[in-house]
N, C-alpha and C positions, 0 to 999 in steps of 0.2 A: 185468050188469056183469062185466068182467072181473077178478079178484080174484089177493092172492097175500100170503103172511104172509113177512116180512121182518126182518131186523135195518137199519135206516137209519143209515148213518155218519154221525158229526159233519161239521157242514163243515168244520172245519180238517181233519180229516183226507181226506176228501173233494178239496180243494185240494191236498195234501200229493201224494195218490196221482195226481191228473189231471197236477201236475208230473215228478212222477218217472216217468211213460208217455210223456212226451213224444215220446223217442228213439226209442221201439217205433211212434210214429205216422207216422214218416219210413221207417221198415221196411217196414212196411205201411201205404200207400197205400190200397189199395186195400178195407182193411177198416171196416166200419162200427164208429165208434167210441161207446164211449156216454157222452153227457155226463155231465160230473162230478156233476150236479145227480141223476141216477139210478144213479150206485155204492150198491149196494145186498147183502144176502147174501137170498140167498132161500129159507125154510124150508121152504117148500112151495106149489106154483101150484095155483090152483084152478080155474082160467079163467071160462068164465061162468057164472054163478051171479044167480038173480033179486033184486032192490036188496031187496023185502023182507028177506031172511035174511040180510043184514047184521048186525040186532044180536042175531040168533041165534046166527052165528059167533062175534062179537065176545064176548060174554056166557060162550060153552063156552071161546073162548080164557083171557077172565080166569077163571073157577073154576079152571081145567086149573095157571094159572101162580101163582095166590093163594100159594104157599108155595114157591116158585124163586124162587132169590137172583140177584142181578146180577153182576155179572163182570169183569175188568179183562182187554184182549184184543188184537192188535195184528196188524197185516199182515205175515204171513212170507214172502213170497216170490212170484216169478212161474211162471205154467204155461200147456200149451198143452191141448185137448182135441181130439180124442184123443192118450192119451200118443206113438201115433205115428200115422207118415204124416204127408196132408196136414191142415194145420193150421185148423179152425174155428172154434174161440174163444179167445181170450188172456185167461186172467185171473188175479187177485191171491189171494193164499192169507189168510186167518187164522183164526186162534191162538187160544186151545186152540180145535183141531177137536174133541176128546173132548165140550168143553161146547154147543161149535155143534150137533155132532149129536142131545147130550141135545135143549137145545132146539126141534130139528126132530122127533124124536121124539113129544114134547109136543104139539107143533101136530099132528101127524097122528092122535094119540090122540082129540084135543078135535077135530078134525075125524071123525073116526069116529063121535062119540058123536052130532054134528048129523047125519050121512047125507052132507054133502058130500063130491061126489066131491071129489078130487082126485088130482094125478100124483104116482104112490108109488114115482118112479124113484130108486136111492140117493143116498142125500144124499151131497155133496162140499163142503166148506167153502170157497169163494170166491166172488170177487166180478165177476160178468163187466166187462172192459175192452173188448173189441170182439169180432165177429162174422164170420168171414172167410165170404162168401157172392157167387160160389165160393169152395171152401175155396184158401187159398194153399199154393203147392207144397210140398211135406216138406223139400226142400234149403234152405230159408228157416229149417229151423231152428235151424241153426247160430248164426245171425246173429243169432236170435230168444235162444239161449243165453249168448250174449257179453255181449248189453244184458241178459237177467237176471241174470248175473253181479254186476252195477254196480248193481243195484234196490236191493238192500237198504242201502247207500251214499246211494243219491237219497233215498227211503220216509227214513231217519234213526231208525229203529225208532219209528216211529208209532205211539202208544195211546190206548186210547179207553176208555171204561166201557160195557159193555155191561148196562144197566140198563132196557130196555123192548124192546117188539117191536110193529111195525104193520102193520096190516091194511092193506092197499094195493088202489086201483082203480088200474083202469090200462086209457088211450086210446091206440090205436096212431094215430101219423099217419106223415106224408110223410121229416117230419124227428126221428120216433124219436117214442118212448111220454112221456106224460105221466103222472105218477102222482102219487095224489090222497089223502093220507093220511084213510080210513074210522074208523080206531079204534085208539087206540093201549092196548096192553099193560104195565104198568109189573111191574117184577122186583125185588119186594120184597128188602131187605137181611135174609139168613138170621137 
């Protein structure tokens, strides 16, 4: 199965961010958007990984997290990747990245200790919005900067508690991935 440890957004917030992207989805036509129901941060991909070792992962995540507090965290802003050229994925920033990255750290340690691989490309704190594939032209990104200008205005500084992490399957199909929460993580109040 295909696997990946995440932070899952509340849905208000969830809702919050699919609204305030809207303008960037008249921009970009042509990108693949991801539903709001999969706004997600993701700590670390696993990919396939056999259903056994599920609760093997799950098990090194909780010990790993047994004494990590939870957090109070919010969406800061929009970005493109790469920061230049042409443009491949659009997505939302949050806050604190210092705590984001502790906790991606975390997962990869507790992944280390089971043997699963996974991609230990550096971590970046956001939440992908869509996928430009082809990537859309660089001069797009003006346009692309105007309407993030205006995001933090639409978003209304949107917070959440970040107080658990889950373990995620995940089906790709026609009209985008499905994802299947395996095991969730909860982050003990210090």
């Amino acid at each position: 199965m295909r696997l990946f440890v995440a932070v899952d957004l509340p849905e208000g917030v969830k809702g919050n961010l699919d609204a305030a992207v809207a303008p960037l989805r008249e921009a970009l036509p042509r990108a693949r958007w991801v539903r709001s129901q999969g706004f997600h941060l993701t700590l670390a991909f696993l990919g396939e990984v056999e259903a056994e070792r599920v609760p093997e992962v799950s098990r090194a995540l909780g010990e790993e997290f047994e004494r990590e507090g939870g957090f109070r965290a919010h969406v800061s802003g929009l970005g493109c990747f790469p920061n230049a050229g042409p443009v491949r994925v659009v997505w939302a920033g949050l806050e604190p990245a210092a705590r984001f990255a502790r906790l991606a750290e975390l997962v990869q340690d507790a992944l280390r200790l089971t043997g699963v691989p996974f991609d230990d490309k550096p971590f970046r704190s956001h939440v992908t919005l869509a996928r430009c594939e082809p990537p859309c032209p660089s001069h797009l990104r003006a346009g692309l900067a105007e309407l993030a200008a205006g995001f933090g205005e639409r978003i209304g500084g949107v917070a959440m508690a970040c107080d658990r992490l889950t373990l995620f399957s995940s089906v790709l199909a026609k009209g985008g991935p499905t994802h299947h929460a395996e095991a969730e993580i909860v982050l003990h109040s210090p």
